[in-house]
C-alpha positions in Angstrom: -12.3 -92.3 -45.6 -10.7 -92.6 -42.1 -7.7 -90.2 -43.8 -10.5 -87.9 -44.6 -11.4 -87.3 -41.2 -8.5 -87.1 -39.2 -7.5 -84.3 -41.9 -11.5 -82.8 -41.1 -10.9 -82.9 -37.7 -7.4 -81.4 -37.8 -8.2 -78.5 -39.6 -11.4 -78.3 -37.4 -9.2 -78.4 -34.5 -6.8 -75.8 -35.6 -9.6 -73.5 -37.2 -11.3 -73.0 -33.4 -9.9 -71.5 -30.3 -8.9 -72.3 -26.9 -12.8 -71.3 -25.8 -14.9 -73.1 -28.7 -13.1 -76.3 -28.3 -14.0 -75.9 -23.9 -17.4 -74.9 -24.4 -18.2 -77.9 -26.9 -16.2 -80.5 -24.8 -18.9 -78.9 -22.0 -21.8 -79.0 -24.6 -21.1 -82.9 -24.7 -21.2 -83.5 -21.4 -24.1 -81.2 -20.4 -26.3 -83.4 -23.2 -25.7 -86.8 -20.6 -26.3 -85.0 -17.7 -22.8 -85.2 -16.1 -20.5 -82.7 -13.9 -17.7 -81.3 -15.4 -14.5 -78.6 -15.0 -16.0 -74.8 -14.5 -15.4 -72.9 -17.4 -15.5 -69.7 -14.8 -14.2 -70.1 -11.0 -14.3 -66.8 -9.1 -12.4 -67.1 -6.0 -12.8 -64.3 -3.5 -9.0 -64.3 -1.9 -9.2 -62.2 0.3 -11.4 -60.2 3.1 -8.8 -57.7 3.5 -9.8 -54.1 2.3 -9.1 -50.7 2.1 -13.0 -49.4 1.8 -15.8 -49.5 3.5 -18.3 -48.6 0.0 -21.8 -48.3 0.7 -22.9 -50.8 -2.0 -20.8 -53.8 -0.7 -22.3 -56.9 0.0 -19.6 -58.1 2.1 -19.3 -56.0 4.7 -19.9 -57.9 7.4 -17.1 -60.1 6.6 -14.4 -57.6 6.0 -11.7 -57.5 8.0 -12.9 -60.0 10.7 -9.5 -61.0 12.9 -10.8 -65.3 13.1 -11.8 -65.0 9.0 -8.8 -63.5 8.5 -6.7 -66.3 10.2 -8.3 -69.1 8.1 -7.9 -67.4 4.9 -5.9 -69.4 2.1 -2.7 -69.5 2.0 -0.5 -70.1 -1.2 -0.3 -73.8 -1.9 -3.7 -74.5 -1.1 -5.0 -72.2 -4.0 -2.3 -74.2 -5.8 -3.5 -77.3 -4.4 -7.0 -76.1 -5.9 -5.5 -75.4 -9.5 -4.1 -79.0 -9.3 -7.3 -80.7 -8.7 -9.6 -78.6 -11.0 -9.9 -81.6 -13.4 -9.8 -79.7 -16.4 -8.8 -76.5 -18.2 -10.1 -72.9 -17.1 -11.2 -70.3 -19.6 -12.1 -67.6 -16.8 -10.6 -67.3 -13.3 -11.8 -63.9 -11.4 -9.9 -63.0 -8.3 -11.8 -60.5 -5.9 -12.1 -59.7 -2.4 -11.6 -57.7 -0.7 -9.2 -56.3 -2.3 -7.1 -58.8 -4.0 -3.9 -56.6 -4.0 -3.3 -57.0 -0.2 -2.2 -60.1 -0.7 1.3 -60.4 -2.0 1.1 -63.9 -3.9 -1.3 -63.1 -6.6 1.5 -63.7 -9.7 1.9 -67.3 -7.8 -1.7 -67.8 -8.0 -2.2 -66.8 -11.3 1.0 -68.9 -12.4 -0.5 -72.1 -10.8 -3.8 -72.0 -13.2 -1.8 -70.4 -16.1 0.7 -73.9 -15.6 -1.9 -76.7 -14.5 -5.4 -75.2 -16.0 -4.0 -74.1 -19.4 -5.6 -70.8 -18.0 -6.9 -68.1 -21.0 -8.4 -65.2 -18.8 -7.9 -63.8 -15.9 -9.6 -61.0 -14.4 -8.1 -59.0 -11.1 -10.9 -57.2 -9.5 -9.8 -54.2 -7.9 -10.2 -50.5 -5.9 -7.0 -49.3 -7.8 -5.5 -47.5 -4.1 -2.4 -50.0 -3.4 -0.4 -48.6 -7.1 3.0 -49.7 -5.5 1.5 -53.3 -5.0 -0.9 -53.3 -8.7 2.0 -52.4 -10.8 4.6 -54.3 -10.0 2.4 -57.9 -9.5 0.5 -57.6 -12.4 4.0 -56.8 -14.6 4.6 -59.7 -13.3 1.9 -62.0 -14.2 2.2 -60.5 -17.4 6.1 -61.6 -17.6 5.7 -65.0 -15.9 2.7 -66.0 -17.6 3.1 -64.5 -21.3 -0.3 -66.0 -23.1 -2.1 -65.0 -20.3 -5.1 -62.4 -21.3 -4.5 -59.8 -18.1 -7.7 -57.5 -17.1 -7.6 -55.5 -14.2 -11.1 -54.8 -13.4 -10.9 -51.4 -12.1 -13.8 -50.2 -9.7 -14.6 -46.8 -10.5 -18.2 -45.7 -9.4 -18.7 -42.2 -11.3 -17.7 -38.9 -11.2 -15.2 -37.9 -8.5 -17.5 -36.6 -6.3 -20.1 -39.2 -6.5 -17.2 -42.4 -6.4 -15.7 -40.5 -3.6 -19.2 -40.5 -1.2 -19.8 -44.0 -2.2 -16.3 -45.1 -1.5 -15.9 -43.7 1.7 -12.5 -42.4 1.1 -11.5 -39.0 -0.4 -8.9 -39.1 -3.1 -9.8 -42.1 -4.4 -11.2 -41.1 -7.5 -7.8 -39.4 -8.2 -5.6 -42.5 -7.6 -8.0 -45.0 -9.5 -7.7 -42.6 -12.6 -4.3 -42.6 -12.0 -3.4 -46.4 -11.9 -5.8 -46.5 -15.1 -3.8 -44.2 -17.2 -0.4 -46.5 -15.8 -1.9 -49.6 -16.8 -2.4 -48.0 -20.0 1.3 -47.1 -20.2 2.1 -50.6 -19.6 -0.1 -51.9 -22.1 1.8 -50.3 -24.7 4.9 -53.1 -23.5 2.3 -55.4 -23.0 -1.0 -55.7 -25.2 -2.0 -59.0 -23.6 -3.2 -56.6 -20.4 -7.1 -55.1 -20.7 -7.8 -52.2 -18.7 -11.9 -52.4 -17.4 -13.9 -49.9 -15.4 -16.7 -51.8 -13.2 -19.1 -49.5 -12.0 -22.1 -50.2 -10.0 -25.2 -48.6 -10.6 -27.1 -47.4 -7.9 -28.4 -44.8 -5.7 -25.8 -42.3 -5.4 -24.7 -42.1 -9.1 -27.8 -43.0 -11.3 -28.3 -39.2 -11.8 -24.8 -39.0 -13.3 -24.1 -42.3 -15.2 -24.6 -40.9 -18.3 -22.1 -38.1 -17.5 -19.8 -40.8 -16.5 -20.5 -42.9 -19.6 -19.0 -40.1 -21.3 -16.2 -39.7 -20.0 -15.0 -43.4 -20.1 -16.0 -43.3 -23.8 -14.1 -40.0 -24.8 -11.7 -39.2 -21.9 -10.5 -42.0 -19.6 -11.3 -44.8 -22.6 -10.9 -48.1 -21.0 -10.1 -51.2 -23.4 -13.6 -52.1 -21.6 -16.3 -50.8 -19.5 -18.7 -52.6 -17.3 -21.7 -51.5 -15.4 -22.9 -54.1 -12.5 -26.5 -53.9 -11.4 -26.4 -53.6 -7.2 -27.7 -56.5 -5.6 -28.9 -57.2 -1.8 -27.1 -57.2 0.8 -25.8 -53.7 0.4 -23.9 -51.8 3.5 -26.5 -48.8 2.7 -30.1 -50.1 1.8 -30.7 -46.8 0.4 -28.2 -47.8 -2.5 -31.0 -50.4 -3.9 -33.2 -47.8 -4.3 -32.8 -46.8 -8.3 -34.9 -46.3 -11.6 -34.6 -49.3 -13.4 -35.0 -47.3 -16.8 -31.9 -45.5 -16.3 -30.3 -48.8 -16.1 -32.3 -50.4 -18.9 -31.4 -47.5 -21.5 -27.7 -47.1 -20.4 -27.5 -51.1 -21.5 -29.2 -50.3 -25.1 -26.4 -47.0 -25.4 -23.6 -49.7 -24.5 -24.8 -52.2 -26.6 -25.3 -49.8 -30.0 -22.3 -48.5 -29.3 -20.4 -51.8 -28.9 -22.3 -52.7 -32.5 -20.3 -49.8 -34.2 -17.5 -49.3 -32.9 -17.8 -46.6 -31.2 -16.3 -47.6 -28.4 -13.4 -50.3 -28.0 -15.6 -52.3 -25.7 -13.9 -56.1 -25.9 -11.0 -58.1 -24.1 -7.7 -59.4 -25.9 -7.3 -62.9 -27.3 -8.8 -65.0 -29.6 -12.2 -65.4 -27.8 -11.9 -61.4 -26.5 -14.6 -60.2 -29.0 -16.7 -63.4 -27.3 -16.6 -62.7 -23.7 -17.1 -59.1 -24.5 -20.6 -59.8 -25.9 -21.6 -61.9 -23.0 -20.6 -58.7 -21.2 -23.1 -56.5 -23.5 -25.8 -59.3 -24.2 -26.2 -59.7 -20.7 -27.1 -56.8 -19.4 -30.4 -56.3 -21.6 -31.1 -59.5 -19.8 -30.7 -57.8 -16.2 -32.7 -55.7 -17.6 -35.5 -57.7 -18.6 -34.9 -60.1 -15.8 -35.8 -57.1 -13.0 -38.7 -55.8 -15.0 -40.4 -59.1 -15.4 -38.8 -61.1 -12.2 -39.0 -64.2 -14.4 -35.9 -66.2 -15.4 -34.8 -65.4 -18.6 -32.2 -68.1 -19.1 -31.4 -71.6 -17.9 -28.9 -70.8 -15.2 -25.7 -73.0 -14.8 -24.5 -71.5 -11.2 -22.6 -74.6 -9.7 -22.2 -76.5 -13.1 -20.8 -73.8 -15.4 -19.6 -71.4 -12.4 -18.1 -71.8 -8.9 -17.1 -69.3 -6.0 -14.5 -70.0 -3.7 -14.2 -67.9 -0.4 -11.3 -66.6 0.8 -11.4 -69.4 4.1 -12.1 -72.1 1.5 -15.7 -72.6 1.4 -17.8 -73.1 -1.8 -20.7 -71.8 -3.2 -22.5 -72.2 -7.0 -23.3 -68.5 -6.3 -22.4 -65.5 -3.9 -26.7 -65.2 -3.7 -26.8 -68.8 -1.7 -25.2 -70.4 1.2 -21.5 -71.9 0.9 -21.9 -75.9 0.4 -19.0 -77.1 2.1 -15.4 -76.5 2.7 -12.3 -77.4 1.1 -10.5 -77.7 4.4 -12.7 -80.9 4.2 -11.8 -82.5 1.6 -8.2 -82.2 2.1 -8.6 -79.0 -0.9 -9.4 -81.5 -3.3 -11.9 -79.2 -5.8 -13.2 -82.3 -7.7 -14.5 -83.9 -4.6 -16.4 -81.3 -3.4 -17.6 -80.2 -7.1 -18.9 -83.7 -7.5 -20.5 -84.3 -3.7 -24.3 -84.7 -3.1 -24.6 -80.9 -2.0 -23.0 -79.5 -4.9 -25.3 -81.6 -7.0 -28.5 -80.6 -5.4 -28.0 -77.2 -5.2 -26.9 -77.8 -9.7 -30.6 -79.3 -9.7 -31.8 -75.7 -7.8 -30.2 -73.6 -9.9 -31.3 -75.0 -13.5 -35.0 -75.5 -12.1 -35.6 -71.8 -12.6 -34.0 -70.2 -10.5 -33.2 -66.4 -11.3 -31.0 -63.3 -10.0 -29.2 -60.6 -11.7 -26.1 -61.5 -10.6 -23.8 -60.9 -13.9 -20.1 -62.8 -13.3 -21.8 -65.7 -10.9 -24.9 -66.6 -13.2 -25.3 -65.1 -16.6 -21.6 -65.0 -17.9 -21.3 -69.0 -17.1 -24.6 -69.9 -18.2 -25.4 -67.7 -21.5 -23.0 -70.0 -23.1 -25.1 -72.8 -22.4 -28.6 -71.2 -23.4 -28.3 -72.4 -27.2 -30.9 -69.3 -28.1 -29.0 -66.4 -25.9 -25.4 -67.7 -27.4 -26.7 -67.6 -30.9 -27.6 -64.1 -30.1 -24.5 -63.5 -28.2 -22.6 -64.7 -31.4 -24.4 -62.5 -33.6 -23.0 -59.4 -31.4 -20.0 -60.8 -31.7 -19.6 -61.0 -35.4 -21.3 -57.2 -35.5 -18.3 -55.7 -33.0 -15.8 -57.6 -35.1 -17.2 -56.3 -38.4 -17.4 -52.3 -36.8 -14.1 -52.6 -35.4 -12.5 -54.3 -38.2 -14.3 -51.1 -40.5 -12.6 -48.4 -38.3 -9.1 -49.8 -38.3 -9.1 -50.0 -42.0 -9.8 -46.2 -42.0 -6.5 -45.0 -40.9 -5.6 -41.3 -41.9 -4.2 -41.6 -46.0 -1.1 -40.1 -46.7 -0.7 -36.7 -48.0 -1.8 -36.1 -51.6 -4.9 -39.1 -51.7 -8.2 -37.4 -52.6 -11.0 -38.7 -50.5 -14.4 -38.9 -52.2 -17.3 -37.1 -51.0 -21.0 -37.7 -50.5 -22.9 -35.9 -53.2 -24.8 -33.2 -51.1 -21.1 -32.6 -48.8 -18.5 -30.0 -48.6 -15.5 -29.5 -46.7 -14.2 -25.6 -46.1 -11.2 -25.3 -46.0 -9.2 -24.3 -43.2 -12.1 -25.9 -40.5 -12.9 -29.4 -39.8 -16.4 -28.5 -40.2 -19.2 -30.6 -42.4 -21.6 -28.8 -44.5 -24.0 -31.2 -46.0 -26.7 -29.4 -47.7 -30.1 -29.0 -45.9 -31.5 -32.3 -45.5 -33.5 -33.5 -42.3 -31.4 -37.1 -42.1 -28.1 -35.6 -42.7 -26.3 -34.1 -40.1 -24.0 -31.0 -39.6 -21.2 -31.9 -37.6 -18.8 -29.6 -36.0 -15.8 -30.9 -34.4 -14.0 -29.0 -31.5 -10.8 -30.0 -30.9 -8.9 -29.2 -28.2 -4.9 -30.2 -27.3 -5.4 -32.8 -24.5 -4.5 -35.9 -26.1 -6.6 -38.4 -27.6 -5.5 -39.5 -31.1 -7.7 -40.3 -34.6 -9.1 -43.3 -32.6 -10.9 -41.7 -29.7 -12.2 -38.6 -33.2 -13.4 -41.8 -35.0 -15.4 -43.1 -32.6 -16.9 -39.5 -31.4 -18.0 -38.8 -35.3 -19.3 -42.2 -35.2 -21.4 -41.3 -32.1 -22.6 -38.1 -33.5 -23.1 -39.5 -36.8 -25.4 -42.4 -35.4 -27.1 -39.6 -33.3 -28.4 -37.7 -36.0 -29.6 -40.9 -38.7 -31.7 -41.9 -35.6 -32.8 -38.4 -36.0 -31.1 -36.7 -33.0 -29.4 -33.0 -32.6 -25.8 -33.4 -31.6 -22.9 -31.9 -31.9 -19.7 -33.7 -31.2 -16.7 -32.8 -29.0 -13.9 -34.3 -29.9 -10.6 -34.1 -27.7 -7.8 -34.8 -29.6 -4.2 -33.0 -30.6 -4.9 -31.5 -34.3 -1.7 -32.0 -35.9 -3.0 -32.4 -39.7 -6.6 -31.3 -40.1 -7.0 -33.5 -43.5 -6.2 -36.3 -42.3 -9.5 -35.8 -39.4 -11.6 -34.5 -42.2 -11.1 -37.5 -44.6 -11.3 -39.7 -41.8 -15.4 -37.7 -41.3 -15.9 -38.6 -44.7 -15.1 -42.2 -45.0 -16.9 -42.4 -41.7 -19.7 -40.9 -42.8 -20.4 -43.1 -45.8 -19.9 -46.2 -44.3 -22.3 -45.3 -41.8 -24.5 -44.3 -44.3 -23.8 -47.7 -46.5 -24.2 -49.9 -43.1 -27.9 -48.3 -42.5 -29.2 -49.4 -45.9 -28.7 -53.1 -44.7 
């Protein structure tokens, strides 16, 4: 019997990943009521930056001369990683504008070493390209499991990023270091490219345009759209239509469902995190319309923020707690203190934001209801993904089937089903700027979708058409799998 389980748990043990096996060691200890290891720690590293945007909460604190004096050095972020007490599935470095600082490989080294680190996430403006490429080929090299995303903020259209931002050419540069993270990538497929945009004011009139262009042009390996939050630099950026936001979440989330966009992080757990991403914001959403909590939040137990001059908050929404400079940078002490317990009790006793990476990614885990839900996504983006890579273009001489009532003319990549008011007629443009049978896939997809849910559309697809056949029996098996995936 004893055999029995120790060959149970084994196989249990080697059939989950790195992030089942922390959340349920969590689960345990969150059923007695006691403390334990974050499974996200954001840590702000710097105050340093380059912009002055007009949605930034931080204003106030950037570039202050005393701040900037007190900010960490080197081996006390170490020091930090060192007396975590456990393992870290999440670390977020911000700012500021983390790149000023010249250490980041050593920091993320010291919680890939001591914190059996799985994530990490480098928010950034994408200006300082002599400093981004260089440090996080580095990372990459130095710290070889290590899931990479550089969290690119990229707030619309060139002309409305560039008016938010402050600083002209910005647009051009952040594009830029995109497309070169891209071309690392290819050495290096543990590195994610995001776009985090944040909706508000100035670009809510274009966010859809932009959508589209991260979906068929720029196409991150994920895209993120944060809802602004007080304090902002301009109040006038808080001003926005709440419905724009609320159906640009339900376009990412049915696109995320089929595939039509990449739309998840690397690693084992990437599909995971990626639909805490998506689930989430249809939770904003709800949370704003209603101003009720929607969730249990787990700000301070789940999550922690570290400040660049060391203090510590369970949220960027309340007041720091303490200091590490206090506790001789000791994180457990402080984690497990009087204050940090109080403000635990705060926090799960209803209170509510819609503050995505500081409450609802550590605490959606921990709703049992939302991460059934989130689960659900997750096996949905895996099966839509897992369908498109299987439909690679055939080789030459394989006859693709057809749908009863479709034709293909020859010559043209143009569908012809016969007149039918749920069957769409699809013409593809293709033009000679790059893009491959991926970024047509998920196009027809889009189109496809479109018109079953009873739409007009007529899909653009930029791509290099090298072998027509190959895109048109690509259409074909697309269309009848969406077709077969509506029936159930």
């Amino acid at each position: 019997m004893i055999a029995i389980f120790w060959v149970a748990r084994i196989k249990l043990r080697h059939w989950m990943d790195f992030t089942t096996k922390e959340l349920l060691k969590r689960y345990a200890k969150l059923a007695i009521g006691q403390p334990f290891t974050p499974v996200l720690l954001n840590i702000l590293v710097t105050s340093v930056c380059d912009m002055r945007c007009t949605h930034c909460f931080f204003t106030d604190e950037l570039d202050d001369r005393p701040r900037k004096k007190l900010q960490m050095k080197t081996h006390e972020i170490e020091r930090i990683s060192e007396t975590l007490g456990g393992n870290l599935g999440v670390l977020i470095l911000a700012g500021g504008e983390p790149f000023t600082r010249k250490d980041l490989p050593e920091i993320a080294n010291a919680f890939y070493r001591n914190n059996k680190l799985e994530s990490i996430y480098i928010m950034s403006n994408g200006q300082i390209q002599k400093r981004i490429i260089p440090d996080v080929t580095r990372i990459l090299q130095e710290s070889p499991n290590l899931n990479v995303t550089v969290a690119l903020g990229i707030d619309g259209p060139k002309a409305e990023h560039e008016k938010i931002r402050q600083k002209p050419g910005s647009w051009d540069i952040a594009v830029d270091t995109a497309r070169q993270l891209q071309t690392i990538k290819k050495e290096y497929p543990q590195l994610d490219i995001q776009t985090c945009t944040c909706f508000m004011n100035s670009n809510q009139d274009t966010i859809f345009e932009w959508y589209d262009f991260l979906k068929y042009d720029l196409k991150p390996d994920k895209v993120n759209f944060n809802y602004i939050r007080p304090p902002s630099a301009d109040p006038k950026e808080l001003e926005i239509d709440h419905t724009r936001y609320a159906k640009l979440a339900q376009m990412i989330d049915d696109d995320s469902r089929h595939a039509v966009i990449k739309n998840n992080y690397g690693g084992k757990a990437g599909f995971f995190k990626a639909a805490i991403d998506i689930y989430m914001h249809g939770l904003i959403a709800k949370t704003q319309e209603t101003q009720t909590a929607q969730m249990t939040c787990y700000a301070g137990t789940a999550g922690g923020v570290i400040y660049d001059e060391g203090t510590v908050s369970s949220c960027e929404n309340l007041a720091p707690i303490a200091n590490l400079r206090d506790f001789d940078w000791n994180f457990q002490k402080l984690w497990l203190s009087p204050a940090m317990k109080e403000r635990r009790q705060k926090a799960a006793s209803g209170c509510f934001c819609t503050h995505e990476s500081n409450s609802y990614y550590p605490s959606l885990p921990f709703n049992p209801g939302h991460l059934i839900q989130t689960k659900k996504l997750e096996r949905e983006m895996k099966k839509a993904r897992k369908a498109i890579d299987r439909l690679d273009p055939q080789p030459d001489g394989v006859r693709v089937g057809l749908p009863h009532n479709v034709t293909i003319q020859p010559q043209t990549d143009e569908l012809f089903p016969e007149s039918s008011p749920r069957n769409p007629k699809i013409l593809i443009i293709s033009s000679d700027t790059g893009g491959g049978h991926r970024s047509a896939a998920a196009a027809i997809v889009d189109g496809l979708q479109r018109f079953l849910d009873g739409e007009s559309y007529a899909v653009r697809v930029v791509r290099a058409v090298e072998e027509s056949h190959h895109l048109s029996a690509k259409l074909v098996r697309l269309y009848n799998w969406i077709l077969r995936n509506r029936q159930h």
